[in-house]
mmCIF file of the N, C-alpha and C atoms, coordinates in Angstrom:
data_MODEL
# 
_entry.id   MODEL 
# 
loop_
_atom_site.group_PDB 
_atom_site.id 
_atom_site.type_symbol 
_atom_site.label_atom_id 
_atom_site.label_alt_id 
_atom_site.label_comp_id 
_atom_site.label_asym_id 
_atom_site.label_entity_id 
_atom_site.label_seq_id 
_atom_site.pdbx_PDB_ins_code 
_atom_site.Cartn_x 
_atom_site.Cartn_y 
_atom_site.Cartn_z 
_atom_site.occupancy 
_atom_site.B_iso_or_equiv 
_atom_site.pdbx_formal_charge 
_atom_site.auth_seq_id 
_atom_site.auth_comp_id 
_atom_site.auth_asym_id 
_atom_site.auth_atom_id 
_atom_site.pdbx_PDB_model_num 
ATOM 1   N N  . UNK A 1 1  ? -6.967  -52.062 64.038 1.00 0.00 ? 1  UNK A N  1 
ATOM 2   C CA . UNK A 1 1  ? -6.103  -51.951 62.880 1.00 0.00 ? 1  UNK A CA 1 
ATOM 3   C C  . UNK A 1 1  ? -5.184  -53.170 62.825 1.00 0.00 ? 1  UNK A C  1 
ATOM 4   N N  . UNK A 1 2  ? -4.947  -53.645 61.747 1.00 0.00 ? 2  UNK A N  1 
ATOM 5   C CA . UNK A 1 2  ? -4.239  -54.431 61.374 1.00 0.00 ? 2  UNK A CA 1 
ATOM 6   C C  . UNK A 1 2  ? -2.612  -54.482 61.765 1.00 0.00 ? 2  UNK A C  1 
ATOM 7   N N  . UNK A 1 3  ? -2.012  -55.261 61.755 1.00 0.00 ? 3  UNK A N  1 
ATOM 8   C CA . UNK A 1 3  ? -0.251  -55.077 61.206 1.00 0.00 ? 3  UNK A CA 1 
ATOM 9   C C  . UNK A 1 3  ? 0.013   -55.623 59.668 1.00 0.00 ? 3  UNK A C  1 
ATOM 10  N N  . UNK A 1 4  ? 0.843   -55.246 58.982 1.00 0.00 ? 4  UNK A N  1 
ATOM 11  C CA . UNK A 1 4  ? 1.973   -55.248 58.050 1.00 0.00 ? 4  UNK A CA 1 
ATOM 12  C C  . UNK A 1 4  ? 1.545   -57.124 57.395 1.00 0.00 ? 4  UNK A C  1 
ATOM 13  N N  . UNK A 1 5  ? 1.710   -57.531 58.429 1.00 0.00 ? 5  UNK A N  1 
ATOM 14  C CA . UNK A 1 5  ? 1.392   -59.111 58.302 1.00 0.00 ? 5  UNK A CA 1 
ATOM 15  C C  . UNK A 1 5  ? 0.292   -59.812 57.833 1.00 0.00 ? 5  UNK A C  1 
ATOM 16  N N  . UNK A 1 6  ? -1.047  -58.940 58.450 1.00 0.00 ? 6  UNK A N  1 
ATOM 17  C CA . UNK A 1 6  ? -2.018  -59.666 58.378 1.00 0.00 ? 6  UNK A CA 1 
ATOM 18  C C  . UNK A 1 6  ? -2.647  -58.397 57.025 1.00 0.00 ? 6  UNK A C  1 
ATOM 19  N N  . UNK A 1 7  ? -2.429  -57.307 56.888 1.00 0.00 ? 7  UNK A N  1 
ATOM 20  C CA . UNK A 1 7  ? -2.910  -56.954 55.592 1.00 0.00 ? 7  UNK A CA 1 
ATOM 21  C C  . UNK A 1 7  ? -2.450  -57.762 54.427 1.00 0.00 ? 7  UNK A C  1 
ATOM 22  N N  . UNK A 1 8  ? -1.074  -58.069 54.340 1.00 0.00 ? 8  UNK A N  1 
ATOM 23  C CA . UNK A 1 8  ? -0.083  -58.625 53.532 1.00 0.00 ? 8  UNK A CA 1 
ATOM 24  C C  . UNK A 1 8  ? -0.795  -60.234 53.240 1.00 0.00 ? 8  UNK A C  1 
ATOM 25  N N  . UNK A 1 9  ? -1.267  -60.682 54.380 1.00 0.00 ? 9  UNK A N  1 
ATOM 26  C CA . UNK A 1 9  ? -2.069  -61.770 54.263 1.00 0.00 ? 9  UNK A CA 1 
ATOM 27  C C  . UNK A 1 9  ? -3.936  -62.130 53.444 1.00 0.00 ? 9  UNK A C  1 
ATOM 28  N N  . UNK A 1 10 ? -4.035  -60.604 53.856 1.00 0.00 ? 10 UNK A N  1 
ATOM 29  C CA . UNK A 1 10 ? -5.955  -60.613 53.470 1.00 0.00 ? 10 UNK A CA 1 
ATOM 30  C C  . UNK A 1 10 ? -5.425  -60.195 51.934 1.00 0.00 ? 10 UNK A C  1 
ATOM 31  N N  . UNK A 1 11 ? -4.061  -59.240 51.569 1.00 0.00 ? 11 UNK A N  1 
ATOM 32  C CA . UNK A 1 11 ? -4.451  -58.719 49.987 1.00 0.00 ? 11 UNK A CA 1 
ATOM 33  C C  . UNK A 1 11 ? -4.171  -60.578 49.565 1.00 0.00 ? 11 UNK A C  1 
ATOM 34  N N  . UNK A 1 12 ? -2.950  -61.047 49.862 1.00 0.00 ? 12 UNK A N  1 
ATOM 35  C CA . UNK A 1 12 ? -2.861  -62.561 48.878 1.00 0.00 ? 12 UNK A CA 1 
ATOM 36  C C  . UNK A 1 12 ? -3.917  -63.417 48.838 1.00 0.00 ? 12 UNK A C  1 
ATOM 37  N N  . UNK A 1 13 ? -5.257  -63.360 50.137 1.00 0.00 ? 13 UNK A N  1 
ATOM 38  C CA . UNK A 1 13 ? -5.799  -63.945 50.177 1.00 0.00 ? 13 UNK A CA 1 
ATOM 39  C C  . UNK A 1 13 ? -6.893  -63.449 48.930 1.00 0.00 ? 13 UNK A C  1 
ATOM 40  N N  . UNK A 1 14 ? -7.088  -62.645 48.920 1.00 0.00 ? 14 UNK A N  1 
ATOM 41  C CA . UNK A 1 14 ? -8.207  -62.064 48.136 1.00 0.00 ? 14 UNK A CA 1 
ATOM 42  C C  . UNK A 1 14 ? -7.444  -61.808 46.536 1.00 0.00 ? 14 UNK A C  1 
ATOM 43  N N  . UNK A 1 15 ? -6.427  -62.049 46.143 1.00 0.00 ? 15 UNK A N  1 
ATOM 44  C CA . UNK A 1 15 ? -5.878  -61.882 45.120 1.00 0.00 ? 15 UNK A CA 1 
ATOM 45  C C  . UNK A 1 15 ? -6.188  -64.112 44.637 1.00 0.00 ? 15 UNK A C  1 
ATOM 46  N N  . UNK A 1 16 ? -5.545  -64.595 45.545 1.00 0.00 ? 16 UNK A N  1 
ATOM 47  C CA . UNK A 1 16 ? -5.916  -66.625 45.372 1.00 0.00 ? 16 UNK A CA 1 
ATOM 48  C C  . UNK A 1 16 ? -7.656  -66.425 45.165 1.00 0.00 ? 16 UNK A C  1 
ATOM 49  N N  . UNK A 1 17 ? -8.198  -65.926 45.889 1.00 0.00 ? 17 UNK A N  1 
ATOM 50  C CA . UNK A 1 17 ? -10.044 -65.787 45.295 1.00 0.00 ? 17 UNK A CA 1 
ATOM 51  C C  . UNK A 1 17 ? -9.987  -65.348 44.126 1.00 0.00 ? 17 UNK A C  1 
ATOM 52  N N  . UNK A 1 18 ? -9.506  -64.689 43.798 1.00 0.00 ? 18 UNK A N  1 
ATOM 53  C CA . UNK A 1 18 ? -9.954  -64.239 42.024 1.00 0.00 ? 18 UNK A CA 1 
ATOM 54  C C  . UNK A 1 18 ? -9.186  -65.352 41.177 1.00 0.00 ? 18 UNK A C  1 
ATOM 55  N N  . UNK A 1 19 ? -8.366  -65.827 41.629 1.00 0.00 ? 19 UNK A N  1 
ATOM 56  C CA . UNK A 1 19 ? -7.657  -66.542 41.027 1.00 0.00 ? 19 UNK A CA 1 
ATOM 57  C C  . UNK A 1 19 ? -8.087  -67.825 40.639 1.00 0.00 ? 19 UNK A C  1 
ATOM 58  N N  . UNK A 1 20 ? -8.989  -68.493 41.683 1.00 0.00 ? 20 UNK A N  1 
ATOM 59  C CA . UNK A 1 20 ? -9.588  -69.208 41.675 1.00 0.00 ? 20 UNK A CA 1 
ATOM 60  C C  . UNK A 1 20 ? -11.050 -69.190 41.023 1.00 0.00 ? 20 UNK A C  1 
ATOM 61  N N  . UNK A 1 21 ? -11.403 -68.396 41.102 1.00 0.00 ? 21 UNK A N  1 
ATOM 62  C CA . UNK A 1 21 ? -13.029 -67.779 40.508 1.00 0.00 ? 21 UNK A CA 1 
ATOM 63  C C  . UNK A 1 21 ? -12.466 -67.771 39.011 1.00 0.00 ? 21 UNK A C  1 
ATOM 64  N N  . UNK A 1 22 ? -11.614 -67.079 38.813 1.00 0.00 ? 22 UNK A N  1 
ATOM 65  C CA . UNK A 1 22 ? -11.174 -67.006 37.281 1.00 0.00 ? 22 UNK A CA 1 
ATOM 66  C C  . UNK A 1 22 ? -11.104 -68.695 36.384 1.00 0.00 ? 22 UNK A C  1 
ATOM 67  N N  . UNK A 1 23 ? -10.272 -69.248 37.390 1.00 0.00 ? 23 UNK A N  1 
ATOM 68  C CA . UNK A 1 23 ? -10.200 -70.516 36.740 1.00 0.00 ? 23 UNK A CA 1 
ATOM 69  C C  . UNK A 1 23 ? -11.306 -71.396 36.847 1.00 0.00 ? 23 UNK A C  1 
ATOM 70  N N  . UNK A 1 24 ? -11.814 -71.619 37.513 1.00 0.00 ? 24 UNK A N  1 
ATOM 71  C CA . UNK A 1 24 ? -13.564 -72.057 37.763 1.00 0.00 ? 24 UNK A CA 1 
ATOM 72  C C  . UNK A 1 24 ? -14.646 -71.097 36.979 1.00 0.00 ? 24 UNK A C  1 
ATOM 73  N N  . UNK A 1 25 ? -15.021 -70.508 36.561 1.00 0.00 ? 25 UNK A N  1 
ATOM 74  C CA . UNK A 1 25 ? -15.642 -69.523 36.525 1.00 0.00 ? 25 UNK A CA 1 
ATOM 75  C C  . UNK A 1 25 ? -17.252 -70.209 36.412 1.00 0.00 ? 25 UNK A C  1 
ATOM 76  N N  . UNK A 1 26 ? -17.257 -72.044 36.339 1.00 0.00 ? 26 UNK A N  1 
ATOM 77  C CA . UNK A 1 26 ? -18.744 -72.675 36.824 1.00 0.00 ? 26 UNK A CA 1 
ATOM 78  C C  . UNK A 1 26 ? -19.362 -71.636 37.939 1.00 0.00 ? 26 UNK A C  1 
ATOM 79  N N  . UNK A 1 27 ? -18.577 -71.836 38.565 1.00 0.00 ? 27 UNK A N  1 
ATOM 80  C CA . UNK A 1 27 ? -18.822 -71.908 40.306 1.00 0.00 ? 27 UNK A CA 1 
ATOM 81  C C  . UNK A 1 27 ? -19.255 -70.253 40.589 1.00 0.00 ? 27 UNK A C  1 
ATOM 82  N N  . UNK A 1 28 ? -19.335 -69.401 39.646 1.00 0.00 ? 28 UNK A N  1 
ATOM 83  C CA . UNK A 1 28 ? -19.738 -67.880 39.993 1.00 0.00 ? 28 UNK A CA 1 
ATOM 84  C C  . UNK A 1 28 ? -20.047 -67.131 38.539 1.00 0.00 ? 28 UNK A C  1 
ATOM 85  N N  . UNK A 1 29 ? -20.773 -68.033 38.364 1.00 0.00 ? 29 UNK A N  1 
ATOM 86  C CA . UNK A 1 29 ? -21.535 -67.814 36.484 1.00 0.00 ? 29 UNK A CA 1 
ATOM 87  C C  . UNK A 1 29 ? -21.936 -66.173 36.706 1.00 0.00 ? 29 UNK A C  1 
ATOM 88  N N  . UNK A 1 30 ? -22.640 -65.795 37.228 1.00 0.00 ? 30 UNK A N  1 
ATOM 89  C CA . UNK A 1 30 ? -23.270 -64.486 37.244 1.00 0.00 ? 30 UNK A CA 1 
ATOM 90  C C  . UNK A 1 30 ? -22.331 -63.530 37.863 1.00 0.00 ? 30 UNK A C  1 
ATOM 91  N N  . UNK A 1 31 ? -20.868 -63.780 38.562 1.00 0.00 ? 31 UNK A N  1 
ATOM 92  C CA . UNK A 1 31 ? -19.895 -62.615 38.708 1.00 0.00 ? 31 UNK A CA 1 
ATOM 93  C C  . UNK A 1 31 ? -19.833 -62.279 40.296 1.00 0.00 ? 31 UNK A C  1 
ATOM 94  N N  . UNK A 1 32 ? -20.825 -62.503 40.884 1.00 0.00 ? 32 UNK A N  1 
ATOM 95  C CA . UNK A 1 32 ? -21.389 -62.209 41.772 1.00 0.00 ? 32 UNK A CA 1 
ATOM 96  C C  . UNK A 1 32 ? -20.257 -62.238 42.898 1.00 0.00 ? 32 UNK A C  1 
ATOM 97  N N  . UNK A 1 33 ? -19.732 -63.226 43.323 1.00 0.00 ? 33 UNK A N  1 
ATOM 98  C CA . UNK A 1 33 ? -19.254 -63.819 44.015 1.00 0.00 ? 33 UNK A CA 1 
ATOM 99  C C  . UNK A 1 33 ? -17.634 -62.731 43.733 1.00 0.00 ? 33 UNK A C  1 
ATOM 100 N N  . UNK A 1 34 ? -17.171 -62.473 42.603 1.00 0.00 ? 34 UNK A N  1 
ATOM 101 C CA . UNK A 1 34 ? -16.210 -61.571 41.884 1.00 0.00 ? 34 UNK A CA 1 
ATOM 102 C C  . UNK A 1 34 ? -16.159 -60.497 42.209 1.00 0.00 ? 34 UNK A C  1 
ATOM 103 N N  . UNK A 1 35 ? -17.647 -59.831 42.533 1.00 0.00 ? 35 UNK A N  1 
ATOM 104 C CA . UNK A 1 35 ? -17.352 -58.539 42.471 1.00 0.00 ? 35 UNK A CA 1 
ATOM 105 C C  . UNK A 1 35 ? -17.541 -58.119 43.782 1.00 0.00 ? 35 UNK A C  1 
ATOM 106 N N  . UNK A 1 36 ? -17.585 -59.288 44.801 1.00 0.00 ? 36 UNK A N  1 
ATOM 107 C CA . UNK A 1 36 ? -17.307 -58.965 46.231 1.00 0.00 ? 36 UNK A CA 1 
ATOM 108 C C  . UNK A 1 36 ? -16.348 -58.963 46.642 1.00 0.00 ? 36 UNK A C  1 
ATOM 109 N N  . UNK A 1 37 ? -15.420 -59.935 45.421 1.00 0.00 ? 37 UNK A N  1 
ATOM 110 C CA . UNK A 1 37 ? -13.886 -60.066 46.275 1.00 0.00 ? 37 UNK A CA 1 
ATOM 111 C C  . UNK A 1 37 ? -13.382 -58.748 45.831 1.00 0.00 ? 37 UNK A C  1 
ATOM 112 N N  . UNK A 1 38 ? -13.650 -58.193 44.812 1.00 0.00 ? 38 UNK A N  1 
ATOM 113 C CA . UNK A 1 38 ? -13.082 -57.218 44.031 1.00 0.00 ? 38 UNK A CA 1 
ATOM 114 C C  . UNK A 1 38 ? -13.612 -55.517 44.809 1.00 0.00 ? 38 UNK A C  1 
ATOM 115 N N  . UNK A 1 39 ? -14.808 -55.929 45.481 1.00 0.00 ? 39 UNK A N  1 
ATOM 116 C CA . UNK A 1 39 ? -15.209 -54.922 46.113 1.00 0.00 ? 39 UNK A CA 1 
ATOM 117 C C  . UNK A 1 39 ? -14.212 -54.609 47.610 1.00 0.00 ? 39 UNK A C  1 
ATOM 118 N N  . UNK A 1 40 ? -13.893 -56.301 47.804 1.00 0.00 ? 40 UNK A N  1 
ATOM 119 C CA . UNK A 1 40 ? -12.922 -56.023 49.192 1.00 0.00 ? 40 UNK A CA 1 
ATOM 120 C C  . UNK A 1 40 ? -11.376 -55.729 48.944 1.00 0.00 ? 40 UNK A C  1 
ATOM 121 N N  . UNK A 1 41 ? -11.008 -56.376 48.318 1.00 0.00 ? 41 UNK A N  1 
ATOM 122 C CA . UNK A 1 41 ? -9.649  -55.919 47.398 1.00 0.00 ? 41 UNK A CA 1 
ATOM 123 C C  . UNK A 1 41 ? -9.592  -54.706 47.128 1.00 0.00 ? 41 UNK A C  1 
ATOM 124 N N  . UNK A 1 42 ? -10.687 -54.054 46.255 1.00 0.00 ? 42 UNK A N  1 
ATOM 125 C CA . UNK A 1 42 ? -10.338 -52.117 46.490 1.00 0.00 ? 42 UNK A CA 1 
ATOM 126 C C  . UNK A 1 42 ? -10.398 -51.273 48.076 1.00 0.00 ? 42 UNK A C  1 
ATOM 127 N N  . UNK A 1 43 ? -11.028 -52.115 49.045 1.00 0.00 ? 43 UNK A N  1 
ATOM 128 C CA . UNK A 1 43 ? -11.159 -51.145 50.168 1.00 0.00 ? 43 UNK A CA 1 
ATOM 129 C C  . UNK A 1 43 ? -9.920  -51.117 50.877 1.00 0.00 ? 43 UNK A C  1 
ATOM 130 N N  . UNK A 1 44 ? -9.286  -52.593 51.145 1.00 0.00 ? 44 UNK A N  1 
ATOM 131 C CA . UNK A 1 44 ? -8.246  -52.806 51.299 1.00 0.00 ? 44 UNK A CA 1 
ATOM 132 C C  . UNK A 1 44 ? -6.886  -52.310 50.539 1.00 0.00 ? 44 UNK A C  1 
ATOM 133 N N  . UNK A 1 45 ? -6.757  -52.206 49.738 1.00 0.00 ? 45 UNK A N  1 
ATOM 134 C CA . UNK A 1 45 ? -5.842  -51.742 48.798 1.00 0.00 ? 45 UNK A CA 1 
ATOM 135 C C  . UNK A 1 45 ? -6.096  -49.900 48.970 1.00 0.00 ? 45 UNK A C  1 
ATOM 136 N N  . UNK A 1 46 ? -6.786  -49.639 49.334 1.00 0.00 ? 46 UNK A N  1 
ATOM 137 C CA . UNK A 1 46 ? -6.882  -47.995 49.447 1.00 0.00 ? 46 UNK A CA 1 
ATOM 138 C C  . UNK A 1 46 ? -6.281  -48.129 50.923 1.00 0.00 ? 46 UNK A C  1 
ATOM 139 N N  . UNK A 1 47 ? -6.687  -48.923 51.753 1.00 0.00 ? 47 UNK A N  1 
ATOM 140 C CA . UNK A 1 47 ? -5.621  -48.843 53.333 1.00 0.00 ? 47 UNK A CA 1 
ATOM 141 C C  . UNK A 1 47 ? -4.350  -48.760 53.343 1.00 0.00 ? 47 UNK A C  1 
ATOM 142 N N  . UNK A 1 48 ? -4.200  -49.861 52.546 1.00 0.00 ? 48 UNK A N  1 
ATOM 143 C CA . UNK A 1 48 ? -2.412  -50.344 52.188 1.00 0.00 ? 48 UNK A CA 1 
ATOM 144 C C  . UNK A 1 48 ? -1.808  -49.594 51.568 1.00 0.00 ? 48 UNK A C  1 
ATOM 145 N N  . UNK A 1 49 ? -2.569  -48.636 50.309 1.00 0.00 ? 49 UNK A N  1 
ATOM 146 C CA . UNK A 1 49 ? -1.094  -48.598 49.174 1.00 0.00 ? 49 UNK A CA 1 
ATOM 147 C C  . UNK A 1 49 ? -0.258  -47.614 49.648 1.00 0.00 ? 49 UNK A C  1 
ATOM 148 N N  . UNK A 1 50 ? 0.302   -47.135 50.208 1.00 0.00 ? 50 UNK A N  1 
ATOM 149 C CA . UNK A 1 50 ? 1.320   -46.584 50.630 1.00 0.00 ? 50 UNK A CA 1 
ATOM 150 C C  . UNK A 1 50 ? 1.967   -47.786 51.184 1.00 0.00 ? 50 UNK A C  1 
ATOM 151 N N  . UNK A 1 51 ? 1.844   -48.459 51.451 1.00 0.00 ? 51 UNK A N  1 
ATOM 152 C CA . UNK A 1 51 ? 2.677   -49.506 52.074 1.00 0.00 ? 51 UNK A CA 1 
ATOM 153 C C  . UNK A 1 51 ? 3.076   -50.859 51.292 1.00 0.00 ? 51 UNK A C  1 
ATOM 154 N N  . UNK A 1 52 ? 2.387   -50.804 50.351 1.00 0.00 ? 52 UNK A N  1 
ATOM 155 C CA . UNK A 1 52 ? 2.235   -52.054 49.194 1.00 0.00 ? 52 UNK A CA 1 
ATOM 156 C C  . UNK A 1 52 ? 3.637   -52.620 49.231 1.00 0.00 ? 52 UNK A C  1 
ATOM 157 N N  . UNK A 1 53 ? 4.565   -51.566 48.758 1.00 0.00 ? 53 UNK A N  1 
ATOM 158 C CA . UNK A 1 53 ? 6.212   -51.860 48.493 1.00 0.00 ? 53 UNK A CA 1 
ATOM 159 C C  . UNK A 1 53 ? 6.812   -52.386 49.448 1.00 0.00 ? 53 UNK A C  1 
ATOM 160 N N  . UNK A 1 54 ? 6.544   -52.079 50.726 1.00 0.00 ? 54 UNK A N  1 
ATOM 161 C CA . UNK A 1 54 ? 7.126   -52.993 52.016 1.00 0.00 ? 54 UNK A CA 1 
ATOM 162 C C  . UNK A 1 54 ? 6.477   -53.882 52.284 1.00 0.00 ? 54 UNK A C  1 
ATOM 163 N N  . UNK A 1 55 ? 5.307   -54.029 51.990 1.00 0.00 ? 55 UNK A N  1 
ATOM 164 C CA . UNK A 1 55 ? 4.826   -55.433 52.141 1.00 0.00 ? 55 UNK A CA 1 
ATOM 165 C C  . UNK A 1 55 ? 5.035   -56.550 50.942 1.00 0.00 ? 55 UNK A C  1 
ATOM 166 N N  . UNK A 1 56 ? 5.407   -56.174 50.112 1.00 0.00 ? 56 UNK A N  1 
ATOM 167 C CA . UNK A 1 56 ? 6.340   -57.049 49.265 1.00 0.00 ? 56 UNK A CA 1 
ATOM 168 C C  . UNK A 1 56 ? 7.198   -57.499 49.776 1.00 0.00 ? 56 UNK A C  1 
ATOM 169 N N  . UNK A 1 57 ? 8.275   -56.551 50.170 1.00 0.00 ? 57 UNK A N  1 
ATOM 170 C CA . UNK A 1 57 ? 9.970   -56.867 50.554 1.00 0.00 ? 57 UNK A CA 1 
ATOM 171 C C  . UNK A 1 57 ? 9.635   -57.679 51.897 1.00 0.00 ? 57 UNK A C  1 
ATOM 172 N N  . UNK A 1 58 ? 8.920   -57.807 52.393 1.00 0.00 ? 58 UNK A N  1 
ATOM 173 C CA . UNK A 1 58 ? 8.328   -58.657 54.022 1.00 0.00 ? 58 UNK A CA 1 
ATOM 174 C C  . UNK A 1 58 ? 8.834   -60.096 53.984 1.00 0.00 ? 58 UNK A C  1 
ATOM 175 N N  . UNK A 1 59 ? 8.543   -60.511 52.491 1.00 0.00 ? 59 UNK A N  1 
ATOM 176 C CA . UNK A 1 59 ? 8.128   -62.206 51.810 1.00 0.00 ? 59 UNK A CA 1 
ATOM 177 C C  . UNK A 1 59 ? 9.607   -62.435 51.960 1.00 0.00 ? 59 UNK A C  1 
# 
């Protein structure tokens, strides 16, 4: 299991991937690549959200 830190770290990380895919969107024409980050972003985000709000106030 994780700490506080490093979830807080994988959601921003995977939130900058979409972010980036969005603005490129060459680079993942068929989505593909999107709907993995988006697939890991929901598994993760079902771990966290009870905790979402303190891992805000962390920053």
């Amino acid at each position: 299991m994780l700490d506080r830190r490093e979830y807080g770290g994988q959601h921003e990380a995977l939130e900058v991937a979409l972010d980036i895919l969005d603005q490129h969107r060459q680079v993942d024409p068929d989505g593909a690549a999107r709907g993995v980050v988006e697939a890991a972003l929901s598994v993760l985000l079902r771990k966290i959200w009870p905790f979402l709000e303190d891992l805000d106030d962390d920053r």
